[in-house]
Every structure is written in structure tokens, then in C-alpha cells.
C-alpha positions in Angstrom: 38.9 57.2 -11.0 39.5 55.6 -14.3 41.2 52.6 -13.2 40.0 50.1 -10.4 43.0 47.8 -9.5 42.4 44.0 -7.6 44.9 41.4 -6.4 43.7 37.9 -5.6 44.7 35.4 -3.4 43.7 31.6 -2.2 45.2 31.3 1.2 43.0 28.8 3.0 40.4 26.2 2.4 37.9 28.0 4.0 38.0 31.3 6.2 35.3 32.1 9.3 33.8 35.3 8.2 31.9 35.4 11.2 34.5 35.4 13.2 36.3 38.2 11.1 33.0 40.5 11.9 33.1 40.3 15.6 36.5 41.3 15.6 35.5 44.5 13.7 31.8 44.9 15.3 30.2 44.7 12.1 26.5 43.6 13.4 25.9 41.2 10.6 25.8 37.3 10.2 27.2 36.4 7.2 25.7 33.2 5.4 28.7 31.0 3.0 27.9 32.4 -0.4 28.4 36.2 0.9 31.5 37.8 0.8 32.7 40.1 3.7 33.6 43.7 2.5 35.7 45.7 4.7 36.5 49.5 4.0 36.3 52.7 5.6 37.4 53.1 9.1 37.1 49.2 9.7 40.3 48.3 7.2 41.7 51.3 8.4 42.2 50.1 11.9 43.1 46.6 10.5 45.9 48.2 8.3 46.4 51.1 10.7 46.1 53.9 8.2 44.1 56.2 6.7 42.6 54.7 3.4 40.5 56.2 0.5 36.9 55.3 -0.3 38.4 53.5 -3.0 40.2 50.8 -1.1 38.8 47.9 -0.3 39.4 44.4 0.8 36.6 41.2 0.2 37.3 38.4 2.4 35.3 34.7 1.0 34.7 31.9 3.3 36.1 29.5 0.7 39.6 31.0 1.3 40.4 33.3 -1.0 40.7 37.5 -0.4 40.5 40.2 -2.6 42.2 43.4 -2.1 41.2 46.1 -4.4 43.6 49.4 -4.4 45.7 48.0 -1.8 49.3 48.5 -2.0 51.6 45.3 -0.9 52.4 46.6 2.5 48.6 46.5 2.7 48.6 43.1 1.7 51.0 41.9 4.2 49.5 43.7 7.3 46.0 42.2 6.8 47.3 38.9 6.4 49.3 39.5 9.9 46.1 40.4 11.1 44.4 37.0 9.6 47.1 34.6 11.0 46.0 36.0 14.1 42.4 34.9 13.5 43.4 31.9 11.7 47.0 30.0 12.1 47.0 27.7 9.2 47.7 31.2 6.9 51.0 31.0 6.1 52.2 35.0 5.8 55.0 33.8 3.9 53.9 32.4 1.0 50.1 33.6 0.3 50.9 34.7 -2.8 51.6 30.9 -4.2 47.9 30.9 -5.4 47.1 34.7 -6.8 46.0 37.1 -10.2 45.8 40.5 -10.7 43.3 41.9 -12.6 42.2 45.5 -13.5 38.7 47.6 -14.1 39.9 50.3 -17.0 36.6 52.7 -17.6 37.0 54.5 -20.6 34.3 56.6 -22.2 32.1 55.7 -26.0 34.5 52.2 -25.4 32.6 48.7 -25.8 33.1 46.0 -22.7 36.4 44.3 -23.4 37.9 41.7 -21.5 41.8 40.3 -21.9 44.1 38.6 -19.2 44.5 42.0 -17.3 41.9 43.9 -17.5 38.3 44.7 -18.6 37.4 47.5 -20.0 33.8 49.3 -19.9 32.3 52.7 -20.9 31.1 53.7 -17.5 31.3 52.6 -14.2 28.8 51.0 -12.3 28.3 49.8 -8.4 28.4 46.2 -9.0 31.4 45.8 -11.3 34.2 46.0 -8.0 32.0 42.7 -6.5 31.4 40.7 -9.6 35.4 41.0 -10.6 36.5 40.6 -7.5 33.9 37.3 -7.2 35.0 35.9 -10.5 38.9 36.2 -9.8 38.4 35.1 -6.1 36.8 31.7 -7.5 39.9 31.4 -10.2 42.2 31.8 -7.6 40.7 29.2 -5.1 40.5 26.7 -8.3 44.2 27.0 -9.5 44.7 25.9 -5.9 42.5 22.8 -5.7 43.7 21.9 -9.0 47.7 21.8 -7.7 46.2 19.7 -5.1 44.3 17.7 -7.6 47.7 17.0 -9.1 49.2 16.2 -5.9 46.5 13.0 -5.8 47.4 12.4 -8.7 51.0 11.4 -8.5 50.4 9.3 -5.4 47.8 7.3 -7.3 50.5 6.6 -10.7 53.2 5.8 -7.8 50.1 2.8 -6.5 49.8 1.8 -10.1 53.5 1.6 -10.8 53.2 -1.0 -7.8 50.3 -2.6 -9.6 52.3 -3.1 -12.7 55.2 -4.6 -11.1 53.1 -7.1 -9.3 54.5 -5.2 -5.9 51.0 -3.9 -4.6 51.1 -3.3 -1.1 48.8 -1.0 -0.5 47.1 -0.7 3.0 43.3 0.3 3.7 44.7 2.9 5.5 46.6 4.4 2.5 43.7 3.6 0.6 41.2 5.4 2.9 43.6 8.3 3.3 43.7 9.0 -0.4 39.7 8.8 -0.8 39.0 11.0 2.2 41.7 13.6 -0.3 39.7 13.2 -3.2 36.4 13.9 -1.4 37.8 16.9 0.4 39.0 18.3 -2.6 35.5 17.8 -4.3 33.7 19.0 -0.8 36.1 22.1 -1.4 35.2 22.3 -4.9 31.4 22.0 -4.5 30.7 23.1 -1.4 33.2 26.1 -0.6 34.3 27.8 -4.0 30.6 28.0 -5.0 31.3 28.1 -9.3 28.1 26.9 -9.9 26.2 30.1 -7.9 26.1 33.5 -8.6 26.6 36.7 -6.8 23.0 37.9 -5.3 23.3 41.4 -7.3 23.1 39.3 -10.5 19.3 38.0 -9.8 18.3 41.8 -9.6 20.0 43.0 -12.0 20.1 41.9 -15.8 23.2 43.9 -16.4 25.2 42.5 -13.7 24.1 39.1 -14.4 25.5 39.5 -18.1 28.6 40.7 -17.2 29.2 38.0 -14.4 28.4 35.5 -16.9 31.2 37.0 -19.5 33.6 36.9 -17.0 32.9 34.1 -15.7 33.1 32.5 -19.1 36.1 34.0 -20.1 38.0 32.9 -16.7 36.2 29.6 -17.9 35.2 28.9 -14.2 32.4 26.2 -15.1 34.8 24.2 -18.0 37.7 24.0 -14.9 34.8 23.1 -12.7 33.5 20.5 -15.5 37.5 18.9 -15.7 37.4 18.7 -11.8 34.6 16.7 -11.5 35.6 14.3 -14.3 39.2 14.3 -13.2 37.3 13.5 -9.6 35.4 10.6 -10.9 37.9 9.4 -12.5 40.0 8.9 -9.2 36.7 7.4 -7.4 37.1 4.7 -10.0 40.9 4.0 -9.2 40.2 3.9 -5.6 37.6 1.6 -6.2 39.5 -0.5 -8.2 42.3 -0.7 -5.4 40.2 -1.6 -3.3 38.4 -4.8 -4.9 42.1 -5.8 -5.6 43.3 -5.0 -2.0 40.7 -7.2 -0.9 40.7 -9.7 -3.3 44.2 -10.2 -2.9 43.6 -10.6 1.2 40.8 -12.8 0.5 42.8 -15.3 -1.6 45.8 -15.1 1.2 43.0 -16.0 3.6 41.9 -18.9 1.5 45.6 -19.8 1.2 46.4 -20.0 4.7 43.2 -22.4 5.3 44.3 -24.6 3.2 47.8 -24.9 4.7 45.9 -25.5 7.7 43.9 -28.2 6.5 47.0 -30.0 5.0 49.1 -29.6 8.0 46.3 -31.1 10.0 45.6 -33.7 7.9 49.7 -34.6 7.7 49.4 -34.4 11.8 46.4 -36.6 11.5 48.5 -39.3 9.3 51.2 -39.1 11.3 49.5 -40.0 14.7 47.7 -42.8 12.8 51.3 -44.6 11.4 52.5 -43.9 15.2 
């Protein structure tokens, strides 16, 4: 086969892979930063048909899935098959979040990478895994940067408030938006993983080079670098809010005691002329 074709999608926040191997008796625990691979007579009686050794399909636990010489029917059948697993998939609309991306193998040719495809001289065992790693992560970043945006806008509709003198912003708004920001930097960190690398890569010079090209060229750490600034930059806001949310309640406070003190005092005066 000269031409290796993958299709990526970010469909969840984080998928049970665990649970996923039960289901298909594979005897294995898989830890977070491993990817399940199904093939063979496993995605055959997921997709209930008879498949080639060359089709695959790598599940991640931080929500994305990789299917790799699947055809769309494909597609739609094993994500049947995860909504059954896990409900929050919605079958409808998993390809919001996706890329497609293609290993070309092409003999006395140099390693060549462009927004569809890369091409190499010769094939080799780890090339399906590291692609299908690298777009997997790009994927699951293009969604948690939408939702990045999404935090965004309801922090400039708070500061619109702020400039018109109109804040009225509750802690629970407040504590709502912080507990976004830190799940998207938990889902970031924690889940998508940009910051590791594949195990293959420490056993193998080659494969560490060539996850490090494409991972460089999908620029996976300088999106990863944005989000945490962008992140930070939101912590501040928050922060800010909140010494003004509770400045602003302290001064009410102070406000109301005095009105107290005068109207006791005028209550006081008014008993003593009586």
C-alpha cells in the first residue's frame, strides 16, 4: 500500500478506554497516555464487517479517535457503538472538531510534510501511531481552543458591565467561570497530553525525529504555549472581578452601618427632645 489514509475527530473530553476493552475482551489495562488500537476481528464485530489488515481505529482517553482506512459508514457505526458506551457523544455532529491527513510512501523521495499529507521513502511500523498521535492531539486542541473562545466572550460581556459602571456580577457567576477556565487548562494539561510523547519515540531515534517534525509542523507546543498564556491571562481577570466584587460589597456593608448609626443616633435625639 502506497497510501495510508486517517480521519480525526475530538468528540469528548475524555473517553474510558478501559471500559471500551471489556467490551471487546481485550485483557489489557490501559494507563491515560496509551491509546487503544482496535483492528482485526475486534473492529470487525464493532462495525459488523469484514475489514483489511490495513484498517484501523485508535481510540485516546482525552477524547479524540482516529480512524485510519475507514470509510464514513465506518465512522458512523463506531460512533453508534460509542454513544452506547458513553451518551455525552453526540452522533450528529462529531465531525465539528476533525482533520484528515494522509501517509504517501513513495520510493528515493525525502520526508515531506504539507497540510495533507507526509510523504516518506519507505514505510515503517511506527509511522500509523505517531500520525495518528500528532493529529488526534490537533484535533482535541482546536476544540479546547473554541471553548477557550467561548470564556472569552462572557468575560468582555463582564467588562462591558465594568465600563458602564453596571457590575453585577455574582460569586456564583464568578466561580462558574473560574471552575471553566481551570477545566479547560485540566483538559489541556492533563488529558491532551502535548507536552508527552508517544512511548515508541524513547526507543527509537527515528520515531522520535519524526514525532517531533510533526509535531512541530502541527505546531502542538506554540498552541499549547498560547493556551496557557491566554489561560493566565483569564486567572488575572477573574481575580480582578473578584477583589472588585468584594470591594464593592464591602463598601455597601460599610454604607449600610453607617445608616444605621445615623438612624440610631436621630432615634436617640428624638427620644431625648420627647
Amino acid at each position: 500500500m502506497d497510501r495510508i489514509v486517517f480521519k480525526a475527530y475530538a468528540i469528548s473530553n475524555e473517553i474510558d478506554l478501559n471500559s471500551i476493552a471489556d467490551l471487546c475482551h481485550i485483557p489489557k489495562k490501559y494507563t491515560w497516555e496509551e491509546p487503544l488500537i482496535l483492528y482485526g476481528n475486534v473492529l470487525s464485530s464493532i462495525l459488523k464487517r469484514d475489514l483489511s489488515p490495513e484498517q484501523k481505529v485508535m481510540v485516546f482517553s482525552f477524547g479524540s479517535v482516529v480512524f485510519i482506512n475507514c470509510t464514513n459508514n465506518d465512522e458512523l457505526v463506531f460512533m453508534e457503538y460509542l454513544k452506547s458506551i458513553k451518551s455525552d457523544i453526540d452522533t450528529k455532529t462529531y465531525d465539528k472538531y476533525s482533520d484528515d491527513y494522509q501517509l504517501e510512501i513513495r520510493e528515493n523521495s525525502e520526508i515531506e510534510l504539507t497540510d495533507k499529507y507526509v510523504l516518506v521513502p519507505k514505510f515503517e511500523d511506527f509511522y500509523p501511531e505517531l500520525i495518528s498521535t500528532v493529529i488526534a492531539k490537533s484535533v482535541a486542541l482546536e476544540k479546547t481552543e473554541e471553548k477557550l473562545g467561548q470564556i472569552v466572550d462572557k468575560l468582555e460581556t463582564m467588562i462591558d458591565k465594568l465600563e458602564k459602571g453596571k457590575l453585577n456580577v455574582g460569586n456564583k457567576e464568578i466561580a462558574n467561570t473560574a471552575a471553566k477556565i481551570v477545566r479547560h487548562e485540566y483538559n489541556t494539561l492533563a488529558y491532551i497530553m502535548i507536552l508527552d510523547k508517544p512511548d515508541i519515540t524513547w526507543s527509537s531515534i527515528q520515531a522520535e525525529e519524526f514525532y517531533t517534525r510533526m509535531a512541530e509542523f502541527f505546531e502542538l507546543n506554540d498552541r499549547y504555549i498560547i493556551l496557557k498564556e491566554k489561560t493566565n491571562i483569564l486567572n488575572s481577570i477573574i481575580d480582578g472581578f473578584s477583589s472588585i466584587t468584594h470591594s464593592i460589597r464591602g463598601l455597601f456593608v460599610e454604607w449600610v452601618i453607617v445608616l444605621l448609626i445615623v438612624v440610631e443616633i436621630v432615634l436617640m435625639l428624638i427620644d431625648l427632645l420627647k
